[in-house]
C-alpha positions as CSV (number, residue, x, y, z in Angstrom):
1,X,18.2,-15.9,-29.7
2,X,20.0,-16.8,-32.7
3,X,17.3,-17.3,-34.9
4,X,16.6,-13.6,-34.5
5,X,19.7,-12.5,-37.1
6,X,17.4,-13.1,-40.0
7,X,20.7,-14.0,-42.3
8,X,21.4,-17.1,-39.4
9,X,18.2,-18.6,-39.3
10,X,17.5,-18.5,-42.8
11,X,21.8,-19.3,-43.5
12,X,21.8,-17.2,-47.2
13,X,25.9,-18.0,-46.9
14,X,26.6,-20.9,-49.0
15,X,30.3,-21.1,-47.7
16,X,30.5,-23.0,-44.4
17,X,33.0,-20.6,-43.3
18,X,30.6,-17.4,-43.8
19,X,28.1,-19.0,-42.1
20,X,30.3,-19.7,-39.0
21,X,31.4,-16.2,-38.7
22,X,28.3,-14.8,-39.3
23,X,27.2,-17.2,-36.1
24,X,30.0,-16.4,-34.0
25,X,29.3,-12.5,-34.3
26,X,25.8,-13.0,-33.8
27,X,26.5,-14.8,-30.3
28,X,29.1,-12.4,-29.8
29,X,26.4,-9.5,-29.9
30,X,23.9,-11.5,-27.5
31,X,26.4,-12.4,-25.0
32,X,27.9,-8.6,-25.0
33,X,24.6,-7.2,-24.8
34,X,23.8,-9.6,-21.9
35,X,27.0,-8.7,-20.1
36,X,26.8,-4.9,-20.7
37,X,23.1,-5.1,-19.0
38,X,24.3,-7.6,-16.0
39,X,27.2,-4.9,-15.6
């Protein structure tokens, strides 16, 4: 599901640190949107 945030999959952030943040947000928008429709 993570290689659906095109930016992820294709990792246009040449700092480490932009790319991790950019990965943690993305999971943190599938897992909310998996809670909110288990909810």
């Amino acid at each position: 599901k993570i290689k659906q945030f095109r930016g992820i999959a294709t990792r246009y952030d040449r700092k480490p640190e932009n790319y991790l943040a950019a990965l943690k947000l993305a999971s943190l928008r599938i897992w909310l949107k998996s809670y909110e429709s288990a909810a």
